[in-house]
N, C-alpha and C positions, 0 to 999 in steps of 0.2 A: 342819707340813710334814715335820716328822724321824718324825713317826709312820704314813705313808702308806709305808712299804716302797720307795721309790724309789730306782732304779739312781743310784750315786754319777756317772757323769756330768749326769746329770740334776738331781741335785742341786744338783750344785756350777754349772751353766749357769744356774739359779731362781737361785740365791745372788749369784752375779755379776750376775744382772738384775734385783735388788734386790725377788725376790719374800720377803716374810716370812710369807705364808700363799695358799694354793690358795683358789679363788673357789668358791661351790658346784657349778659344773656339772662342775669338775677335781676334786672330791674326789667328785663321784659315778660320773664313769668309771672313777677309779682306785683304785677297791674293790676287792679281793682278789676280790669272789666272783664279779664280772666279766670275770675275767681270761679269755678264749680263747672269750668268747659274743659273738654278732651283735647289733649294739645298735641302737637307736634312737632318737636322745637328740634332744629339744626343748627349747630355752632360748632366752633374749632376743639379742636382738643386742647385742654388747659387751660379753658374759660370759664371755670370752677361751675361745671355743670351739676354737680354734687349739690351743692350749697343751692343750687338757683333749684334742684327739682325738692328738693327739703327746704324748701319758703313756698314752693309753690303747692304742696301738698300740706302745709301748715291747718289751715283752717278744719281740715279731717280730721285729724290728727286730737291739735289743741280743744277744740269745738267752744271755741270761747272762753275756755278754760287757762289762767295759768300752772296748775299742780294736775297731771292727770292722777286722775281713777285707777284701779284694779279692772286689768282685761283678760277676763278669762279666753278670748278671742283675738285673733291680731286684726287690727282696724287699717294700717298701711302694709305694702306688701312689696319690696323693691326686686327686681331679676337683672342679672348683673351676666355677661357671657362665660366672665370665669372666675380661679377663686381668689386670687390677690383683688381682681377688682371690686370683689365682694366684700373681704374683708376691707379694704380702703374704704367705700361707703358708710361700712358696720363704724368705722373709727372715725369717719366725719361723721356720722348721725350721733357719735355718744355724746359730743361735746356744744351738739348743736341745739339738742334735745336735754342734754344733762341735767339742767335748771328746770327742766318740767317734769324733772323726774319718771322720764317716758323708760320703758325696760325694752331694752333688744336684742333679739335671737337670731343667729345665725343657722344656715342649715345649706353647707357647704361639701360638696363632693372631696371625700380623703379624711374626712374629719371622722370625732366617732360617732356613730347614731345616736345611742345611747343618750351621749350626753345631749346633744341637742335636743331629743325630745324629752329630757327633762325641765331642759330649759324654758320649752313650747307650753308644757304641762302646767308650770310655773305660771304661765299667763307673760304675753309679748305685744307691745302695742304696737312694733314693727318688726316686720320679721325680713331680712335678707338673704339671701342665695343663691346659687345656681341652678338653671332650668332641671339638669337630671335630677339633683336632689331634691330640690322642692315636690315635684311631680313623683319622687316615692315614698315622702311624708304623707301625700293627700293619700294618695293609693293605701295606704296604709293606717291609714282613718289619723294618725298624729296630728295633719296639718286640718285644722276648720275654716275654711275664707268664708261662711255665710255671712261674717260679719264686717265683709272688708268695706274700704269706702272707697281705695285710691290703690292702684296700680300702678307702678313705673319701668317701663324697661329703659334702661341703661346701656348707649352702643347697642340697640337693635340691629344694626346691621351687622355688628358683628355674631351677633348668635345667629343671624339666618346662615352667612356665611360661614360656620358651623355646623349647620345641620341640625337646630335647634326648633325648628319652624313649628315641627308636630308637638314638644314638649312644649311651645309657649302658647299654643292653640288646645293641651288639654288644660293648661293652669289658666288661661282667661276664661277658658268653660268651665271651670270650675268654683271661680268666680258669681257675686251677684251683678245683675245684668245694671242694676243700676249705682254700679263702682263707677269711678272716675281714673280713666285711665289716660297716664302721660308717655310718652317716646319720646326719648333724646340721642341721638344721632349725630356723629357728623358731618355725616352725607345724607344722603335721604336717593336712594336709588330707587325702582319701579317695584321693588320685593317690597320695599317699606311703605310704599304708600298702598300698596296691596292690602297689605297686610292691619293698614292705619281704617279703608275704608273699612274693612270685616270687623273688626273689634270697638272702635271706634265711633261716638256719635256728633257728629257738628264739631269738629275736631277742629281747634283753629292752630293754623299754621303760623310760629313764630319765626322770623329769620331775623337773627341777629343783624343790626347794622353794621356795614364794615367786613359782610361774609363773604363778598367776592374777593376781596384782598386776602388770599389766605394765608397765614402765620406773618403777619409783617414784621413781628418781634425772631424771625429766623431766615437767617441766610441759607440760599443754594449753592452750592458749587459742586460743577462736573468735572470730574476728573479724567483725562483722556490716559489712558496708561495702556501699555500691552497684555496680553494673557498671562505672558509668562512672571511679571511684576507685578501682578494684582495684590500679593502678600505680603510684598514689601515695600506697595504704595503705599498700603491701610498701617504699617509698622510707622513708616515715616510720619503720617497726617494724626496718630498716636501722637509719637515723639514731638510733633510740632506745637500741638496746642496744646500737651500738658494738661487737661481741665482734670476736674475733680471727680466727676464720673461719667464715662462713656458708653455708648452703646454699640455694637457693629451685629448687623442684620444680617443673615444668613439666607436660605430657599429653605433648604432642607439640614436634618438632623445630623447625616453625614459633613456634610461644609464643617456645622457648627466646632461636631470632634474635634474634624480635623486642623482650624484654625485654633480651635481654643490646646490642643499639643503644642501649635508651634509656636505660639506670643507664649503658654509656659515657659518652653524651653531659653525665649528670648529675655527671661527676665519679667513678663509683666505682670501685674496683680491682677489676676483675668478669674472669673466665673461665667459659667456657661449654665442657659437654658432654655431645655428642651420638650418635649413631652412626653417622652423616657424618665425622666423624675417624679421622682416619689412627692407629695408633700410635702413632708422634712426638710427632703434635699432642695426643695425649692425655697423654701422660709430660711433655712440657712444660704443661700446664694445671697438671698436680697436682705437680709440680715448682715451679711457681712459687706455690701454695697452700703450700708447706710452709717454702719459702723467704723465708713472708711478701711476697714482691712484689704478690699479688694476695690479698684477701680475702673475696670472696665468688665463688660458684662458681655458674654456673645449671644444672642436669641435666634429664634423662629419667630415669624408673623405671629402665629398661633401661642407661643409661649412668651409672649412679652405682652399683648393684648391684656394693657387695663395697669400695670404695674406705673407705679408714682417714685423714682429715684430724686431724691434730693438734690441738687446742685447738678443736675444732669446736663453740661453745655456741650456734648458733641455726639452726634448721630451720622454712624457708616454705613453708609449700603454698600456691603461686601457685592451682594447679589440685587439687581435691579429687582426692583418692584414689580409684579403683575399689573398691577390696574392702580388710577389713580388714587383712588381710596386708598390702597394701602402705601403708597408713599404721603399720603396728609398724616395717615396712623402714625405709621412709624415716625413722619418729623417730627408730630404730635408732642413726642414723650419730653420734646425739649421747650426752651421757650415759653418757659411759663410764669403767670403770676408776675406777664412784664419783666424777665430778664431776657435776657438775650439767649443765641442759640444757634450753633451750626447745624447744617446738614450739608451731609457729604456722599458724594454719589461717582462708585468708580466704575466707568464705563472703557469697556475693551473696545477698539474701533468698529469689532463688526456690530457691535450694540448702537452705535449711533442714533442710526434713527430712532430706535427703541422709547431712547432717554428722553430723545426732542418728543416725541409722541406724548409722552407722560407726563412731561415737564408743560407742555402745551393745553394737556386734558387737565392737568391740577390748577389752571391758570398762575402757575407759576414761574418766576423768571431767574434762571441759574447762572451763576458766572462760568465760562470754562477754560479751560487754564489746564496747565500741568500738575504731577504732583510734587510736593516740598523734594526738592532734591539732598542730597547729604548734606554738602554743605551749606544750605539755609536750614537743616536739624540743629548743625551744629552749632550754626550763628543764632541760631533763637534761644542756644542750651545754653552760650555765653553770656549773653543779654541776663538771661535771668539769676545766674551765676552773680553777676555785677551787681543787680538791683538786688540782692535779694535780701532782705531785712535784716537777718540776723546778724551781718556784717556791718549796721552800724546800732549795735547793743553796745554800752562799752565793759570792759572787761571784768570781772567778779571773781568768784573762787577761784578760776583757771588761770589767773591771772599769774602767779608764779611759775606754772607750768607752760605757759604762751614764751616767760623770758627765757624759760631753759632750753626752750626749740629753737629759740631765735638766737639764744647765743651758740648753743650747738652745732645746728644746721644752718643756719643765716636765713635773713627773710625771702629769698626769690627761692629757696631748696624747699621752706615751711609751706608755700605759696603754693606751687607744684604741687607738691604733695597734697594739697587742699584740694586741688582743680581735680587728680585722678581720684581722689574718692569722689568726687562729686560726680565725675562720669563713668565710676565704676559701679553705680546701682543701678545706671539706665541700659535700655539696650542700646546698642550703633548702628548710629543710620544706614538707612541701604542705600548704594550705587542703583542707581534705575537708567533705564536706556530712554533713549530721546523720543518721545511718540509723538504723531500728529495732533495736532490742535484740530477743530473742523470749524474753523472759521466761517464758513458758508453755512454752519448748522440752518442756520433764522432766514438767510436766502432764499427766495422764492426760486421755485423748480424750476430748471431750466427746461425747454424744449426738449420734447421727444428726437434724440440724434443728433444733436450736438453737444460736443464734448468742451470743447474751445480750444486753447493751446495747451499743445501734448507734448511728449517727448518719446521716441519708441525704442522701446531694448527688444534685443535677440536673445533666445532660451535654445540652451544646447539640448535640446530633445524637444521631439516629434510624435507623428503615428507611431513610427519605428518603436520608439519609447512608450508607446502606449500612456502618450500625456493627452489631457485633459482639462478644460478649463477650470472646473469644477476642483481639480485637483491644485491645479497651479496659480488657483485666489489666493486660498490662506497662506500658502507661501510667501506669495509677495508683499501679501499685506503684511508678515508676521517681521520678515526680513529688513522692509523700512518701516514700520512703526505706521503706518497709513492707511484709513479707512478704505472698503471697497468703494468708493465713490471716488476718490482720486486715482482710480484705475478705469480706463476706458477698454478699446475692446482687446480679444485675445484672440487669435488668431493659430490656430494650429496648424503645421503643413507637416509637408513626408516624415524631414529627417530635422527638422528646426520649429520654433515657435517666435510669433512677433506679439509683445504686448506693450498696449496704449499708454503713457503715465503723464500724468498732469503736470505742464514746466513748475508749480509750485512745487509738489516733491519731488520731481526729478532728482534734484540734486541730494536727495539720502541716500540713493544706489550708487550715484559715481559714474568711472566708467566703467564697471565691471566689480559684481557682488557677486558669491558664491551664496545660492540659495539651498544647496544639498550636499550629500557627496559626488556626486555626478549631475548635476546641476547649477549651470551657469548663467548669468543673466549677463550681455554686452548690452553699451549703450550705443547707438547708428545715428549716423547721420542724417537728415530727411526721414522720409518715408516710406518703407521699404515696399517694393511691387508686388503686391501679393496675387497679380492674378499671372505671375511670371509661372511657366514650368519649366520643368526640365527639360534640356535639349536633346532629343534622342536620334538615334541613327537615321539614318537617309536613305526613305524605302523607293524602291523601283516601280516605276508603272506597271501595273499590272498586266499581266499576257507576256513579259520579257521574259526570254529564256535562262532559266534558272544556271549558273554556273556549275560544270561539271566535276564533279567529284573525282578523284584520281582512287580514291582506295575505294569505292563505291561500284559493288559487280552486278552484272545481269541473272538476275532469276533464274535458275534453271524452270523450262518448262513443267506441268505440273503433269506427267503418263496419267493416259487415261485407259481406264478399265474395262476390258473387254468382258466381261462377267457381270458388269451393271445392265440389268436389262434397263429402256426407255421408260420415262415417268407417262403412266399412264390416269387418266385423272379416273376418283372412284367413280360409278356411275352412281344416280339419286337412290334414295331411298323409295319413294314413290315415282314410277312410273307410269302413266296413262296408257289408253291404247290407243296405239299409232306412233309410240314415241319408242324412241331406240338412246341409249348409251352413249349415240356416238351426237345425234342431230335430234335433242331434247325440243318437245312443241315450247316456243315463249311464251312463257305467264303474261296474264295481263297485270299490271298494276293494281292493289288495292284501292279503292276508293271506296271510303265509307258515304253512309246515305244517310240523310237527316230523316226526323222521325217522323215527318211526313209522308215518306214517299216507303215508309217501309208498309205492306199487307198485314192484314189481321190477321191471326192465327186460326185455322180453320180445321178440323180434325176431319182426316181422311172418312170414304166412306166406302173405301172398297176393303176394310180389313175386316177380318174374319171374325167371327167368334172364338173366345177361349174354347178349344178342345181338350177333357181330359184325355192323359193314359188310360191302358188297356182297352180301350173302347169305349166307355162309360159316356154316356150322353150326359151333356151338363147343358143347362139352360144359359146363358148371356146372363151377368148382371143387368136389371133395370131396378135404377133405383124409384121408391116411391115417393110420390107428393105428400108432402105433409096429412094432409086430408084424407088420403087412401090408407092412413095409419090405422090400425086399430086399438081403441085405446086398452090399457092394461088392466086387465080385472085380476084379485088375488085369488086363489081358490081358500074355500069357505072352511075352517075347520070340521075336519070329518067326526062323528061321533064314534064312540066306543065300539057300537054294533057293524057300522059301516066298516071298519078295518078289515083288509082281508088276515087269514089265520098266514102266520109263519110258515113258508115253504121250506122243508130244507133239501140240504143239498142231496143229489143225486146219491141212492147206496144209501142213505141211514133215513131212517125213521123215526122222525121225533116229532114228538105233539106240540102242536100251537104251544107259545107259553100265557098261559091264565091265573094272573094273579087272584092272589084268595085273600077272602075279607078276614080283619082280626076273628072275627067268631065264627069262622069255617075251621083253623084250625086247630088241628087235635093236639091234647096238650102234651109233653114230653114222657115218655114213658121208660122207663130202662130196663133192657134187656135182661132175663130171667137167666139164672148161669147153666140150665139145660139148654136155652134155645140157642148158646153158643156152639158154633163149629170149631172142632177143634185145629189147631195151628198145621197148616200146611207147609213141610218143607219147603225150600226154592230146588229144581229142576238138577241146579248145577251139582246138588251135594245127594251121597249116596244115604239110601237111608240105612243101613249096616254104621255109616260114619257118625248117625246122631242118635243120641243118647232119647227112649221112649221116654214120651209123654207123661209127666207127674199125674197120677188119677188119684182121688179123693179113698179108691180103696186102698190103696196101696199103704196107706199111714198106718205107720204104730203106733198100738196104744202107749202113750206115755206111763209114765211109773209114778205110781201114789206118793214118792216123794219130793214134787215137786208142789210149790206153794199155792199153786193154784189146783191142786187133783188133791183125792184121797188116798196113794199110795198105790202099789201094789207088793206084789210077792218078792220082785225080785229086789226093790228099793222099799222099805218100808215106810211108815209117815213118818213126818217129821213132829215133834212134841210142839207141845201146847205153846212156848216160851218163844215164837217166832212171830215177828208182827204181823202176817199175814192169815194166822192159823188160830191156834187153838181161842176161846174168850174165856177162858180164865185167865188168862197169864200164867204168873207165876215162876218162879225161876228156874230156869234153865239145869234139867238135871247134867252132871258129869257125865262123863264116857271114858270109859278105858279109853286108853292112846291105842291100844290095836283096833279098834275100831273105827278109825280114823285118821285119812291119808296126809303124809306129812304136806305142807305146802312148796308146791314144786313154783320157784321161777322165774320168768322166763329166761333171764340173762345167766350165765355162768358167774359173774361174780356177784349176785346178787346172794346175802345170806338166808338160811330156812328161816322160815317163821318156826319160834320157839314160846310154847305157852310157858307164860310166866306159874310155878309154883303159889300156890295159896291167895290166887288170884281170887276175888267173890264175884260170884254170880250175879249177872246184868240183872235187874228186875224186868216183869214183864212186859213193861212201856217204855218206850224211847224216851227224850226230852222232847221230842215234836207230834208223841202221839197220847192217846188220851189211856185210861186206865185197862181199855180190855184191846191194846195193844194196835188200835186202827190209828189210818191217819187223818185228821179231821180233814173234811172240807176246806177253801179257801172264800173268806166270806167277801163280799161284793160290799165294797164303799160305798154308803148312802151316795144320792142324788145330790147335787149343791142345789142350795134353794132358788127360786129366784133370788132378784139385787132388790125387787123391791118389797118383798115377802121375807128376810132374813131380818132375827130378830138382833136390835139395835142395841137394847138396852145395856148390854155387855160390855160395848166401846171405850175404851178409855178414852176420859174428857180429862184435858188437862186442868190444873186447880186454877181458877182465878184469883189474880195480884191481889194484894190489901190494900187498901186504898188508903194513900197519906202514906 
């Protein structure tokens, strides 16, 4: 390690962490002749790729420096697919960096916002994350990379495998073009090297030595078990190796459930996880994984991608893998840091090939074998029963309570009693049925239509039964515990079935397994004739007289109707002349004619001219030549003179109409009230019925004492003290009450007007008229000035402030 050129903080962080030499994938990043090139580095899981991309992003980072600076900017940038694996990097980079006093910010999806961008705010010389989160820091102006130097994705393939492609393609654009960006992978599939050329500049590709052997520090094994014992293979292979923490793989979220109900119910210390969990609930899972309270864990691909369990020796694949990557992953999580490591793979027979495919694609080589049976549970629970340490501590405080049992109960009752509590915390083994081994797995394929030596059983149903081949595999395979491949062919007839089985399992069936409730399988001797039919009755040659019927009587004849008149046929619709009804002329056959041989079309020339009705001579259309046309002239606007005058209609007499100039006509004049004629009744009303004519003699003179006259005899004037009358004013003389009529009115309950006694006389002006008792004029509000001719000087100016 002294010879790899490494920064003295770095050093001395490896030395306190009790490393005494680099793994190969950290001494191949940390080559001198890599220093400042884009990489691409592939290696296994567990080959402290953490460690080896934080030496090899060193030189960024430190920049020759051992104490950094204050970074108002993050200078290194780590993208991790999920969030434990983020965190795990955050807590390898504290202590690897710790002595350089480097600061690091997380910004991790479930976390709080908040706090991370205070921490951003703070200043971070690395910052790690998750693709969603990071990409809503930038969006959000929080995160600044103008100042980055070095990029690393961490298991790129598995965030593309995520669906992370688009988020790690806007964070490296958002990036400076002249970062240095590293990939670490444990595969390297066509997505990633896609993805290495587009980001990527002279990228050199690192492969670990030793990468085609993959996990050598872990064993395979296939377990061949039935459908119906898959949960109480994975219970037993628990039970058997006992380690300190396990993992069992699941497909999907449902499996997980419902596997992690039934090892509860069995007693084990199980946590489950899924993508259904909150953060919390996921920090407490693997919290209590590490704390020893719980040890076995059940996951999803997706939920266990990137988690580091301590002492973790045994990996179950409940559910087979998809694609080889994800059985390297999943072995991945074990095996590490050079310890040892199972993997465990339980495969149902009709999965067979599956496994070989996978196990083949990962260049991996699996034992396979059956699963631990009960009694090898038990025999490994007694083993360790025997050995187990505390049994030889020699005896201390309990030591008087050990003699009071043993004199009590005696040593083989004490003993007993020792053995049940020891197998009363565990679960009990499961009984498992005997399944096939597939020996031949690794066997090269035999020829297309040879089976080799078989054995053939009989199935009590047929067509009749409406069986099927397709129907009657997983039976058979389910019934003796054997892959479809030690089944050859199947044969379905009328009322029976023959099927193929290979003399090695032959012998699970017997002579005779019942595969349903009405389904039986016999074992036969030989080979049964399948192209035999049934033998049916024995027909006569044809033309032989049919045997006679004894209850079988002759037809009465069928009376025929003397009221049917004869079928006469209808005669055609078209008739020619010369043809009759009865001896119609033969048509000749159509035969069409090609378009050779058919005439031009030539318009008659013996047809007539159009004639109209009632006699009317009409000319033939002939159309004219172009030429013969005459072209369009418009007519010319006729002048005012030119117009002929307005005709009118026949019976009235009316003058042309002639507009008159403004200064022809005469201006309006209103009729004089003599030149009126007076009002003519209508026709309909008598004139005895309507009342004459109002005429100007007919008026009475008014009486002087109204306010506009001077009186007369029979009303005399009214005195001075009225505002329309006399100009002196003056007040208003009395009047005797006989001189003046009470006030009548109009309503019934309305009471008299009654002059008040000692009332004083009005003066001889109103309040609204002037002295000699008139009412003034109403005077006419000036003109508003103009806006820019009204005088200013009036305006109120506010005071101006004192200044100081």
């Amino acid at each position: 390690m002294t010879d790899m050129m490494l920064a003295a903080p770095l050093a001395a962080a490896l030395s306190a962490k009790g490393y005494d030499s680099l793994t190969p994938v950290q001494e191949a990043v940390s080559a001198p002749a890599l220093a400042g090139r884009d990489l691409l580095v592939s290696a296994q899981t567990g080959s402290g790729k953490t460690v080896a991309f934080g030496l090899a992003i060193s030189p960024e980072i430190l920049n020759g420096q051992d104490t950094l600076l204050f970074a108002d900017k993050p200078i290194a940038l780590v993208v991790a697919p999920t969030r434990e694996l983020a965190l795990q990097v955050a807590r390898e980079f504290e202590w690897l960096y710790g002595p350089a006093g480097a600061h690091l910010a997380t910004c991790v999806g479930g976390m709080d916002y908040r706090t991370e961008r205070r921490a951003l705010d703070r200043g971070a010389h690395v910052v790690v994350g998750t693709p969603g989160r990071l990409r809503d820091h930038i969006e959000r102006g929080s995160l600044d990379l103008s100042q980055l130097k070095a990029v690393v994705l961490d298991e790129a393939d598995e965030m593309l495998d995520l669906g992370f492609a688009e988020d790690l393609e806007f964070i490296l654009g958002a990036a400076p073009e002249t970062r240095r960006t590293l990939m670490f992978s444990a595969t390297v599939p066509k997505e990633i090297e896609k993805l290495a050329r587009t980001f990527q500049r002279d990228a050199a590709r690192v492969q670990v030595a030793g990468e085609s052997r993959q996990h050598i520090d872990i064993s395979y094994q296939a377990l061949s078990v039935l459908p119906r014992d898959k949960e109480h293979a994975i219970f037993n292979v628990l039970r058997l190796h006992e380690s300190q923490t396990a993992i069992v793989f699941c497909k999907t979220r449902a499996n997980v459930n419902h596997l992690f109900a039934r090892m509860g119910n069995r007693g084990f210390q199980v946590v489950a996880l899924s993508g259904e969990l909150s953060q919390a609930e996921r920090s407490h899972a693997l919290q209590a994984l590490r704390d020893g309270r719980a040890r076995v864990c059940i996951a999803t691909d997706v939920a266990a991608r990137g988690i580091d369990l301590p002492g973790l020796e045994l990996v179950i694949h409940a559910d087979l893998p998809t694609n080889p990557e994800t059985l390297l992953h999943r072995s991945g999580r074990t095996g590490r840091a050079g310890k040892k490591g199972t993997s465990v793979l339980i495969v149902p027979p009709a999965e067979f090939k599956k496994a070989s495919r996978i196990l083949q694609a990962a260049q991996v080589t699996a034992e396979w074998g059956k699963p631990p049976s009960a009694d090898e549970v038990q025999a490994k629970d007694d083993e360790r029963l025997v050995a187990h340490p505390i049994l030889s501590i020699a005896a201390g405080e309990e030591a008087d309570l050990a003699n009071t049992l043993l004199d009590t109960y005696g040593a083989e009752q004490v003993a007993a009693a020792f053995i049940r509590l020891w197998r009363e915390g565990r679960s009990a083994p499961e009984v498992l049925s005997d399944a096939a081994v597939p020996t031949a797995a690794a066997a090269p394929a035999r020829p297309r239509g040879e089976f080799g030596a078989s054995v053939w059983f009989r199935l009590s149903v047929g067509h009749t039964g409406r069986a099927e081949a397709r129907w009657l595999l997983p039976k058979i395979c389910d019934a003796g515990g054997i892959a479809k491949d030690s089944i050859g062919a199947i044969r379905v007839q009328q009322d029976q079935s023959f099927v193929q089985i290979a003399e090695a399992m032959a012998s699970r069936f017997g002579t005779q397994t019942q595969l349903d409730t009405d389904l039986v399988m016999d074992r036969i001797e030989g080979e049964p004739d399948l192209d035999a039919r049934p033998a049916r009755p024995e027909r006569k040659p044809y033309g032989s007289a049919r045997p006679e019927r004894a209850e079988r009587t002759e037809r009465a004849p069928r009376p025929e109707r003397s009221d049917r008149a004869p079928y006469t046929p209808k005669p055609p619709r078209f008739v020619e002349d010369g043809e009759t009804a009865d001896a119609p002329t033969p048509r000749k056959p159509y035969t069409p004619r090609e378009d050779g041989d058919r005439k031009p079309y030539t318009p008659r020339e013996d047809r007539k001219p159009y004639a109209p009705r009632d006699g009317a001579e009409r000319k033939p259309y002939a159309p004219r030549a172009d030429g013969d046309r005459k072209p369009y002239t418009p007519r010319a606007p006729r002048e005012d003179g030119e117009r002929k005058p307005y005709a009118p209609r026949e019976g009235a007499e009316r003058k042309p109409y002639a507009p008159r100039a403004d200064g022809d006509r005469k201006p309006y004049a209103p009729r004089e009230a003599t030149e009126r004629r007076p009002y003519a009744p209508r026709e309909e009303r008598a004139d005895a019925d309507r009342k004459p004519r109002w005429s100007p003699d007919d008026k009475k003179t008014r009486s002087t004492g109204f306010k506009s006259h001077g009186g007369s005899a029979d009303k005399p004037a009214r005195s001075g003290g009225y505002k329309s009358h006399s100009a002196e004013g003056g007040a208003r003389p009395a009047r005797p009450d006989g001189e003046k009529r009470p006030y009548a009115p109009k309503g019934d309950d309305a009471r008299p007007f009654v002059k008040r006694e000692g009332a004083p006389a009005k003066p001889g002006g109103f309040k609204s008229r002037d002295t000699d008792g008139k009412k003034p004029f109403a005077r006419a509000k000036p003109a508003a000035a103009p806006k820019d001719a009204r005088d200013t000087s009036k305006r109120f100016t506010p005071p101006k402030k004192p200044r100081g």
